[in-house]
matplotlib code that plots the C-alpha trace (Angstrom):
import matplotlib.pyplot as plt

x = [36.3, 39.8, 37.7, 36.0, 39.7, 40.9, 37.8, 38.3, 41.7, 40.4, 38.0, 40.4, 40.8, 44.4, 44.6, 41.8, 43.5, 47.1, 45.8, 43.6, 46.9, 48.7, 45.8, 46.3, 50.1, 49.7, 47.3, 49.7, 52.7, 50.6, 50.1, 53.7, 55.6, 57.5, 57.8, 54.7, 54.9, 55.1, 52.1, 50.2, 51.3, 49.7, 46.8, 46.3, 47.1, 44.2, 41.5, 42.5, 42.6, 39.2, 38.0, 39.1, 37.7, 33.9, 32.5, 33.6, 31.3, 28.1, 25.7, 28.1, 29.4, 27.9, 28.3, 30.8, 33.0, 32.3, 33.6, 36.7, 37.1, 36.9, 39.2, 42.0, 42.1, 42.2, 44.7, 47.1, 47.3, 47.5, 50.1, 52.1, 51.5, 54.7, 52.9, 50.8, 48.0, 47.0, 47.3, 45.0, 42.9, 42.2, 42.0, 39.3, 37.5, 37.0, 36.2, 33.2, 32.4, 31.8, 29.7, 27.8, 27.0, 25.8, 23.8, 22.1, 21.5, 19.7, 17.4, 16.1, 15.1, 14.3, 11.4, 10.3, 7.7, 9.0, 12.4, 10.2, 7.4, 10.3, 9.2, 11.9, 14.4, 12.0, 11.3, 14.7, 15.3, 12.5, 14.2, 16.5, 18.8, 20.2, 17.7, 18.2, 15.8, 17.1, 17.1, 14.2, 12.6, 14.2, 12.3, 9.5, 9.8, 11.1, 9.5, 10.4, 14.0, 13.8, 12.5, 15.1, 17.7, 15.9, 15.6, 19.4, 20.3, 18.7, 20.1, 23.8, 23.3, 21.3, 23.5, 27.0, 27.9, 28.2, 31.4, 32.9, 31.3, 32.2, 36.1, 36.6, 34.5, 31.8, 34.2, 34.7, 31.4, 29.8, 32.9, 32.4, 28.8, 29.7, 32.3, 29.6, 26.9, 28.9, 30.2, 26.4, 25.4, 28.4, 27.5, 24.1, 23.3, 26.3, 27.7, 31.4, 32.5, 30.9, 32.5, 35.9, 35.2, 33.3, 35.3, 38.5, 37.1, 36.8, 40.5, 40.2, 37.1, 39.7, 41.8, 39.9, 37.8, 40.4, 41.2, 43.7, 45.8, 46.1, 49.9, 49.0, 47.3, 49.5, 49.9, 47.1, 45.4, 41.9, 41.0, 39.7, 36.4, 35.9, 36.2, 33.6, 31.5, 31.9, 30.9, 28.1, 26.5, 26.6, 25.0, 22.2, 22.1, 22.3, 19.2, 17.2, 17.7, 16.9, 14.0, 12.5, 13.1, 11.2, 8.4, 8.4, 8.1, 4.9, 3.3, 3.2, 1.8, 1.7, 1.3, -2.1, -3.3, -6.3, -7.7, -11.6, -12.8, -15.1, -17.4, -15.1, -12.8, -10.4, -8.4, -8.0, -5.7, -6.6, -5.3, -7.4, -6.5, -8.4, -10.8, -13.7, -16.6, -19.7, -17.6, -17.4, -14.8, -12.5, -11.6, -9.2, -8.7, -4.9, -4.6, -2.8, 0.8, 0.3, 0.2, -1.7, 0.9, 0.8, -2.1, 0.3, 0.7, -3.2, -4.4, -2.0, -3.2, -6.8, -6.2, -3.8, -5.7, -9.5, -12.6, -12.1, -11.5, -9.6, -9.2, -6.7, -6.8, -4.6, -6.8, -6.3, -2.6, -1.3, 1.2, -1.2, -3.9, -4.0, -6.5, -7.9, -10.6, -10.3, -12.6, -10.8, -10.5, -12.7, -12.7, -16.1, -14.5, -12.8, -15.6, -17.3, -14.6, -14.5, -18.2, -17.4, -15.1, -16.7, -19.9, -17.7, -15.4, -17.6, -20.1, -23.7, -24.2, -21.7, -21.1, -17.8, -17.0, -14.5, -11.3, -10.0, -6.7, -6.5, -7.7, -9.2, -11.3, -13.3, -13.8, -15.1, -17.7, -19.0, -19.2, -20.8, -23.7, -24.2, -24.8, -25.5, -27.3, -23.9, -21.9, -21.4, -19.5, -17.2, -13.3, -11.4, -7.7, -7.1, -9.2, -9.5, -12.7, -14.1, -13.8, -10.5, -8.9, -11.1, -11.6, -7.7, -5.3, -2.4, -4.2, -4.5, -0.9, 0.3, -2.1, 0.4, 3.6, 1.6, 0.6, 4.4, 6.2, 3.9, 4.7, 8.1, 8.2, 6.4, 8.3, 11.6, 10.8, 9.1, 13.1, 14.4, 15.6, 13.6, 16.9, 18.6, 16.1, 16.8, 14.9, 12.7, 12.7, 8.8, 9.5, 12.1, 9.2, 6.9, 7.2, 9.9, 8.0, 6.6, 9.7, 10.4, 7.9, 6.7, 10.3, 9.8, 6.5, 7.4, 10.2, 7.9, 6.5, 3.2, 2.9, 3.4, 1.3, -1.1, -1.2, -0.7, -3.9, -5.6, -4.5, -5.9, -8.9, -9.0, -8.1, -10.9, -13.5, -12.2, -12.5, -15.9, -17.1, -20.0, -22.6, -22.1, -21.5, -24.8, -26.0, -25.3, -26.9, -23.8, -21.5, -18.2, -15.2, -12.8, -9.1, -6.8, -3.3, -2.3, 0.2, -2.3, -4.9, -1.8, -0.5, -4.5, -6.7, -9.2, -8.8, -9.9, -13.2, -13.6, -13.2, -16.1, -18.4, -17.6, -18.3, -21.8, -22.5, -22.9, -25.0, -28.6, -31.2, -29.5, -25.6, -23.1, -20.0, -16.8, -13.4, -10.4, -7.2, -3.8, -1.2, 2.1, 1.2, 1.3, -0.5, 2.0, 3.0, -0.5, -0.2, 3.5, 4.9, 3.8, 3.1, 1.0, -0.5, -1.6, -3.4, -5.6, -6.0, -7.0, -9.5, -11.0, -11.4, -12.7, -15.2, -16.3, -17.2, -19.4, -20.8, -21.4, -22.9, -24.9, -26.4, -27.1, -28.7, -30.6, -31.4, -32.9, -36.6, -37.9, -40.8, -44.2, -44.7, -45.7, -44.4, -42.0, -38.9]
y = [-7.1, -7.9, -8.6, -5.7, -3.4, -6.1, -4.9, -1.5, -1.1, -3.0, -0.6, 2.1, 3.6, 2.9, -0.7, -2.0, -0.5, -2.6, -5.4, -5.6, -4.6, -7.2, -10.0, -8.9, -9.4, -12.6, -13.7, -13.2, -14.7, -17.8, -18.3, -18.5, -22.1, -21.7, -24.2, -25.6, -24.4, -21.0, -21.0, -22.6, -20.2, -17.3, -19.7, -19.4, -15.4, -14.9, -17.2, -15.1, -11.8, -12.3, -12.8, -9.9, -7.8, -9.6, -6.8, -4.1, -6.3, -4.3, -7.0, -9.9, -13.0, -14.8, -19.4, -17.7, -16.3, -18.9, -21.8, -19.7, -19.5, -23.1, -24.0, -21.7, -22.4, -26.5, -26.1, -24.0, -26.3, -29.0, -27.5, -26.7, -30.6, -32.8, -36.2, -37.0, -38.9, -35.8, -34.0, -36.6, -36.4, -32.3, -33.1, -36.0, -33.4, -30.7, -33.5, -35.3, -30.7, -30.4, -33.7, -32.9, -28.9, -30.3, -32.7, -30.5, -27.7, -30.2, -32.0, -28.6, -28.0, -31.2, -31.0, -27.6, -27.4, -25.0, -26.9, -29.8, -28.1, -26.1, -22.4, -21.7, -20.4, -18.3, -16.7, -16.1, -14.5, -12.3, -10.7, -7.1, -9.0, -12.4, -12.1, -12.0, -10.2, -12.2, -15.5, -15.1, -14.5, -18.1, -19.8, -18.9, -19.5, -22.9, -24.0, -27.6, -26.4, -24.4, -27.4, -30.3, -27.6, -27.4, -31.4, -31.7, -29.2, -31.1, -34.6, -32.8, -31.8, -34.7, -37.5, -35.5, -38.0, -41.0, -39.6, -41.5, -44.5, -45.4, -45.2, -42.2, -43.1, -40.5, -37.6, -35.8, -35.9, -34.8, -31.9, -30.4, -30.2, -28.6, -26.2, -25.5, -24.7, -22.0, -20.6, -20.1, -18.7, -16.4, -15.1, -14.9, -14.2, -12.0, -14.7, -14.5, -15.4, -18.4, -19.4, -19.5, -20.5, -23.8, -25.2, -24.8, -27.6, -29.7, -30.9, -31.8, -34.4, -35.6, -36.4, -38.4, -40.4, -41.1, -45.5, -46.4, -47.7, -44.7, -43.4, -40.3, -41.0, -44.2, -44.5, -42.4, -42.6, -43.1, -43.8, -40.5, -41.4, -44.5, -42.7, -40.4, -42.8, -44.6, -41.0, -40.6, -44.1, -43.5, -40.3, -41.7, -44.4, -42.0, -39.7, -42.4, -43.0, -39.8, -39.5, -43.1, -41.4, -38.0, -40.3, -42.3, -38.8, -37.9, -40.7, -41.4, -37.9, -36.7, -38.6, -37.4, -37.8, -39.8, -41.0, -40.7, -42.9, -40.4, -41.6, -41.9, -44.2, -41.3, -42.0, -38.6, -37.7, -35.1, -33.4, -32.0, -29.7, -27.3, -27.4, -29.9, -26.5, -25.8, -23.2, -23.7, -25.8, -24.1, -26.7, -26.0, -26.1, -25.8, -24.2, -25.8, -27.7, -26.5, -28.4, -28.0, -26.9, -23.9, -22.9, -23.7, -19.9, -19.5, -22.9, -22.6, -19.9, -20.9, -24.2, -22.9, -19.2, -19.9, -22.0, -23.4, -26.4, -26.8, -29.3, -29.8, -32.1, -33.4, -33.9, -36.5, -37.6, -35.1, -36.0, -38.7, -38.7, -41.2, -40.7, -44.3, -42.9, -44.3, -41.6, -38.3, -35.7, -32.5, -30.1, -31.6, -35.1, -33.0, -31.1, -34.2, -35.4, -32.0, -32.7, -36.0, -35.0, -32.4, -34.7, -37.2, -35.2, -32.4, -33.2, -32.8, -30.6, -27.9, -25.6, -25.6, -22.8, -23.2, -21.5, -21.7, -20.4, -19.6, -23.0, -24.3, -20.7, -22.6, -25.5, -24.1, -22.1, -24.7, -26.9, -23.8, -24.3, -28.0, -27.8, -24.4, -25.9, -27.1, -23.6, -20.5, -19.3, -19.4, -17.6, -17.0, -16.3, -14.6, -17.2, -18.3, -17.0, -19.4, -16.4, -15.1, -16.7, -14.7, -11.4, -11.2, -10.8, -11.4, -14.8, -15.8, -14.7, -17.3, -20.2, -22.1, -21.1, -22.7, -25.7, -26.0, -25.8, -28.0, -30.6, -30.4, -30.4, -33.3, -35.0, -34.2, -35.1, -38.5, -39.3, -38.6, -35.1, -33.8, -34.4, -31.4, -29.5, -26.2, -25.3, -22.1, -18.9, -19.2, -23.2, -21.3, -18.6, -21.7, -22.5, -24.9, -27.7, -28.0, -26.9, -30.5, -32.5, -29.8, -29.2, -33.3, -32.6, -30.0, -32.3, -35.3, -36.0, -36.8, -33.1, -32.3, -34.7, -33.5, -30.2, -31.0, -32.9, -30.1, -27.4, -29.2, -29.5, -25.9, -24.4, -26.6, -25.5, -21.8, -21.4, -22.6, -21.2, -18.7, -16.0, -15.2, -16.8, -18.1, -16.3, -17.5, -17.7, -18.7, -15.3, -14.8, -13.0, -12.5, -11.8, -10.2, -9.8, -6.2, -6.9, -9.2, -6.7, -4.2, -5.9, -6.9, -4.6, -7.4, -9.0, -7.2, -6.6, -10.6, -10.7, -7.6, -9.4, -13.1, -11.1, -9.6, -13.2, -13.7, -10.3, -10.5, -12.7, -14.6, -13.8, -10.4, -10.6, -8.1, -8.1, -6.8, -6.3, -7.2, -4.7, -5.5, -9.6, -11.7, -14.8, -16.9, -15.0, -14.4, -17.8, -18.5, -15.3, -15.0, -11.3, -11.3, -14.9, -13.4, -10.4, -12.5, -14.6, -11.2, -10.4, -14.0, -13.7, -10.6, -12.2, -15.2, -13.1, -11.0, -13.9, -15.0, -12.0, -11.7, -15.2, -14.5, -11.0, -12.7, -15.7, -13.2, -12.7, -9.6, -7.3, -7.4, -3.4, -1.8, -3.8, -1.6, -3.8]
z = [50.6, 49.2, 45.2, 45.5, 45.9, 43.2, 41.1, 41.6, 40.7, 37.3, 36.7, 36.2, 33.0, 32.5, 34.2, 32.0, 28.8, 30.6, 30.3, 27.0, 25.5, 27.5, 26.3, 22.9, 22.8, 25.1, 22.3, 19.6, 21.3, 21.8, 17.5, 17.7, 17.8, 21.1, 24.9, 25.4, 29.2, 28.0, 25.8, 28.7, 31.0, 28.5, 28.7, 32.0, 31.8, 30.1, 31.0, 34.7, 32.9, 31.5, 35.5, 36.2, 33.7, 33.5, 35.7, 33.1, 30.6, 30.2, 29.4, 31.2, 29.2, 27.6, 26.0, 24.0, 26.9, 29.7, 26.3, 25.6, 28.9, 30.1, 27.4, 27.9, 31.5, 31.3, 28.5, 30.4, 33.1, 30.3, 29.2, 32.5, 33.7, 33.3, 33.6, 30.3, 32.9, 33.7, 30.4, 29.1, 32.5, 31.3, 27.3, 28.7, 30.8, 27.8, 25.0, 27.4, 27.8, 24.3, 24.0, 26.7, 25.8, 22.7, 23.8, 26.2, 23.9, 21.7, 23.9, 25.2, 21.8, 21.3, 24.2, 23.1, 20.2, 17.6, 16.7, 16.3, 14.4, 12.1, 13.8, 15.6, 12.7, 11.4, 14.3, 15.1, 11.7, 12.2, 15.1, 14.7, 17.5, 16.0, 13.3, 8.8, 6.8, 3.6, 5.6, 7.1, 3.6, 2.3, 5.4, 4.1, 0.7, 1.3, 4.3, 4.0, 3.4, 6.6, 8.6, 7.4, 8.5, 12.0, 12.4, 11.3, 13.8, 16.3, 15.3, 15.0, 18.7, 20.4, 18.9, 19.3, 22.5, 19.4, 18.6, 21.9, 20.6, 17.4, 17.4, 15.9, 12.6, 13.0, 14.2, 11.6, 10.5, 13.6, 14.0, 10.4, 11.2, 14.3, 12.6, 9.7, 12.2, 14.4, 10.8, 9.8, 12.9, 13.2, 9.8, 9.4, 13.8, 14.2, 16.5, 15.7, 18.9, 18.9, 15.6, 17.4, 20.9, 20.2, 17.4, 20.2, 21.7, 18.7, 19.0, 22.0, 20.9, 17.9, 20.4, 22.8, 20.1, 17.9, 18.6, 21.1, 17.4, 16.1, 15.5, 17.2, 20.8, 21.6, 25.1, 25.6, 29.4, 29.3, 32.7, 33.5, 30.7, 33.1, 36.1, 34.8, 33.7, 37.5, 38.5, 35.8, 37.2, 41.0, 40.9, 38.9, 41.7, 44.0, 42.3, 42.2, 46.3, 46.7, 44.6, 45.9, 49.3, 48.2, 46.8, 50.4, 52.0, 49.7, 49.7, 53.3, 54.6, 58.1, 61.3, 61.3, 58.0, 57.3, 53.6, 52.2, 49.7, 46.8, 44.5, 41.7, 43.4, 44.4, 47.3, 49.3, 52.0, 54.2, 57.9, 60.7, 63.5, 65.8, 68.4, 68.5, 68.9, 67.4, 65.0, 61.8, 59.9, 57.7, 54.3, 52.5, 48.9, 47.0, 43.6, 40.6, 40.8, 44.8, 48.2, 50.6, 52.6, 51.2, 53.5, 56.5, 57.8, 57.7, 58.8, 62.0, 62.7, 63.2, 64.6, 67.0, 67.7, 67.2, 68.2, 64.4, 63.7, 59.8, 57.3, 54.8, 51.6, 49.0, 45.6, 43.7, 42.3, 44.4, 47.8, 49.4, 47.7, 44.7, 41.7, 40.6, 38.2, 34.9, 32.9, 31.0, 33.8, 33.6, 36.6, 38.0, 39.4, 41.8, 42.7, 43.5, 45.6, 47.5, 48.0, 49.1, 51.3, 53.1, 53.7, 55.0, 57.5, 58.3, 61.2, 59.9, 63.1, 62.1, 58.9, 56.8, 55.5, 52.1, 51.7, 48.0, 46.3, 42.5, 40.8, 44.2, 44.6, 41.2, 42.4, 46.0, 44.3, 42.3, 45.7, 47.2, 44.5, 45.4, 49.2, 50.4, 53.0, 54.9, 54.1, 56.2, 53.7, 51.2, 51.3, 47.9, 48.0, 44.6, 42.7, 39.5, 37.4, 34.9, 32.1, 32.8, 29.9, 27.5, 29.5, 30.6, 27.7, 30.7, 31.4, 27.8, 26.9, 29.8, 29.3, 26.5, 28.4, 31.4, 29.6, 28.2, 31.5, 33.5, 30.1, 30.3, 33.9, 34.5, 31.9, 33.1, 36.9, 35.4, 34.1, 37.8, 37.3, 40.4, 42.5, 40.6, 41.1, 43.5, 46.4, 45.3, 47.6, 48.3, 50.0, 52.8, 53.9, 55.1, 58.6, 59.3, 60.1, 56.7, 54.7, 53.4, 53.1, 50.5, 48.9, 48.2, 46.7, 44.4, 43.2, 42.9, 39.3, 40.8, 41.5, 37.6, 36.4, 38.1, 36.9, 33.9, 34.0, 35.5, 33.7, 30.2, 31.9, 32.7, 29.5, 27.8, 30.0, 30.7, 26.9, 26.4, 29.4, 28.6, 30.6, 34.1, 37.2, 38.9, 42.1, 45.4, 48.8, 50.6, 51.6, 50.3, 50.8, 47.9, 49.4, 46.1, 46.2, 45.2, 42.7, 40.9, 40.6, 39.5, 36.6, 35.5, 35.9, 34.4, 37.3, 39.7, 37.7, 37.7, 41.4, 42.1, 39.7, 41.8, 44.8, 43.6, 42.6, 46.6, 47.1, 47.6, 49.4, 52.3, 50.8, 51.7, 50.2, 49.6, 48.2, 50.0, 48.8, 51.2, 50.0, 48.4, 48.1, 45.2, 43.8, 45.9, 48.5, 50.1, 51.5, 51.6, 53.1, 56.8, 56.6, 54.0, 55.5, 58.6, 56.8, 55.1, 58.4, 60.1, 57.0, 57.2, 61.0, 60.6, 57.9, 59.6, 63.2, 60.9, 59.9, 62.9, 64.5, 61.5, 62.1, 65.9, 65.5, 63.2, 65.4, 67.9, 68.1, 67.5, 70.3, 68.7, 68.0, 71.0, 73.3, 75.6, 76.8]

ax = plt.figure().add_subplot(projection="3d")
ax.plot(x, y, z, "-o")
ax.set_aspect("equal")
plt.show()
């Protein structure tokens, strides 16, 4: 309450005139020689007078602001400090900031494929934001040009931390790069900001990497770069606790878990729950880089509400489940282990019926074809369709920022960087019970790598995939979320023709759409959860009726009853 009065009395006309005339005069008296404590204190003045007026920036602040920023406020109290430990503490604290913003910056690009491939200047150039039309000309005259300016970009940024290495020897190599690269870019990308903010910090690496013999930094404290380096190690001790405790979590599954051995050597880990009835057994099947704890709102609610029993399964090299097959993956080793699975768990004197979601909806139906025989049906929870990558131009457009993320992300989380890793929205809507043994999953590598693995597979075969989908005698039900059939049209059209794949001789099938859900919120969000529990209890006592009415023998014609 009291920042939003603060905030409005900012946001008058005249106060927010006041003091961009008072920051300008401030700014001024500070290029003056004067008392250090003065100049810190005008410092301080503005690093809080640019807090106060962010909310009158339209568009927010940006590297720029949050550097100038950071700078002016660790330099004021610098400045203001009487002991020179903890003037050297601050001037510590900004050098290691610059290091590190560098080094960050670079090894994002580094990861990404256009720095790498010598794209990525180009296309900025190209843009009417940051972009050059003359520049963007030279890049493509002089490709090779363009890319040893990329590549030295990147080794300027990823080897910046050498600076504290070396006793001062690479310095002023590394800062007139720096210096040279924010001139360009506030130049050619408009950036002027930048060419001001960044290079402030610049001194402050001088300072800190100069050797402890030079005239100028005698008696210099540097205990706070051990401390932080104390710091830096435990918490990578302590990440790798926490992730060895995460895997522990995975890896040992529920109290009730139980493992199958599959044809391919595939060790999977699977839950069951329900009533033992003559019903059938609902098996469910995750999507891609999913758990299958994302069924949880659904799968309680049969095991806890109806004479189904259900079973829930890890595949392979996700939580539990370990995949020991040596052959390249393609999508039919885990539809042989579903198959496995299901003739393993599922009593030969009751039916399964198979609930799939996105990536899993494939793989049920291709089960489905194998052993009709054991199936009362089949359930898909927006699925995948094996032509979606040709037919949907959304689907295609995503496939390579797919593959990229689950690349990067399952190389990331390999180095230990799933413990910094926040706890998405979608993990807090599953019940409790399940909240963290799925929050440790999604922060396992094992998860990535996965779908990684999967998601090649699926591109591959998506791509080449030709004709229709092959008729089927098992009945379906095809459960869409709305906003998926919104934003792709396409989609919904793939989902009519996978339900008329199930019409005909000994099959029904329809698709229904649950209002307002997404991909991911059809199972995670207990709302829309329960409407597609309703539809597929709905489904399966149709079923059922179905199979009894037709169970029932018929009067011989004439025969009065």
């Amino acid at each position: 309450m009291t920042l939003r009065k603060v905030a409005k009395v900012v946001g008058k006309k005249n106060v927010s005139l006041a003091l961009h005339a008072s920051r300008a005069a401030v700014s001024v008296a500070i290029l003056l020689p004067g008392q250090a404590r003065w100049r810190g204190a005008g410092s301080l003045f503005l690093s809080g007078t640019s807090c106060l007026l962010q909310a009158r920036h339209r568009y927010g602040t940006d590297g720029s602001d949050q550097v100038a920023n950071l700078v002016q406020s660790v330099t004021g109290v610098a400045r203001l400090a009487k002991k020179t430990e903890t003037q050297d503490a601050l001037l510590w604290y900004v050098g290691m900031q610059a290091s590190m913003s560098y080094a960050i910056s670079g090894w994002v690009k580094l990861v990404g494929d256009k720095w790498r491939e010598g794209s990525a200047l180009p296309g900025v150039m190209r843009t009417r934001t940051y972009g050059s039309e003359p520049i963007y000309r030279l890049t493509q005259r002089y490709p090779k040009t363009s890319k040893a300016v990329q590549h030295s970009v990147l080794a300027m940024e990823c080897l910046f931390p050498l600076v504290h290495v070396a006793e001062g020897r690479l310095t002023r190599p590394f800062l007139a790069a720096a210096g040279s690269f924010h001139v360009a870019n506030g130049f050619v990308m408009g950036l002027g900001r930048f060419m001001t903010a960044f290079p402030a910090m610049h001194p402050m690496v001088a300072y800190t990497t100069a050797p402890s013999s030079h005239p100028a930094v005698v008696g210099r404290d540097d205990r706070a770069a051990k401390a932080a380096g104390l710091l830096l190690a435990g918490g990578i001790a302590a990440g790798a606790l926490v992730t060895a405790q995460r895997r522990a979590v995975v890896l040992e599954g529920w109290p009730t878990s139980r493992k199958v051995l599959t044809r391919h050597g595939n060790e999977l880990m699977y839950e069951t729950g329900g009533p033992d009835s003559d019903a059938p057994v609902l098996v469910f099947c995750a999507g891609l880089a999913s758990t299958s704890e994302h069924f949880a709102w659904i799968s309680e609610h049969f095991a806890h509400g109806s004479d189904h029993a259900v079973v829930a399964y890890a595949r392979a090299g996700y939580a539990g489940s370990r995949r020991h097959s040596k052959a390249p993956y393609e999508l039919a080793e885990s539809v042989d282990d579903l198959e496995d699975l299901i003739r393993a768990v599922v009593p030969e004197s009751r039916k399964a019926v198979l609930v799939g979601h996105s990536l899993g909806g494939e793989l049920i139906r291709r089960v489905a074809d194998r052993m009709p025989e054991r199936l009362e049906g089949v359930i898909y929870l927006d699925p995948s369709h094996p032509a979606e990558l040709q037919r949907s131009e959304r689907q295609r457009a995503g496939a390579k920022d797919l593959r990229d993320t689950l690349t990067h992300v399952a190389r990331y989380t390999r180095l230990g960087t799933g413990v910094l890793m926040s706890r998405p929205g979608w993990v807090e809507k599953l019940p409790t019970a399940y909240r963290e043994k799925v929050f440790a999953q999604y922060t396992d590598a094992r998860l990535w790598k996965a779908g990684k693995r999967e998601w090649l597979a699926v591109e591959k075969e998506f791509t080449e995939f030709t004709g229709t989908i092959d008729r089927s005698p098992v009945p379906a039900l095809v459960i869409a979320a709305q906003q998926t059939v919104d934003q792709d049209p396409e989609q919904l059209l793939m989902y009519n023709e996978l339900a008329r794949a199930h019409q005909g001789p000994g099959g029904e099938a329809e698709v229904k759409v649950v209002e307002g859900a997404d991909h991911d919120s059809l199972l995670t969000d207990a709302h829309y959860a329960h409407q597609a529990a309703r539809l597929m209890a709905d489904f399966l006592d149709s079923e059922r009726r179905r199979d009894a009415a037709g169970s029932v023998p018929t009067q011989e014609a004439g025969t009065e009853r």
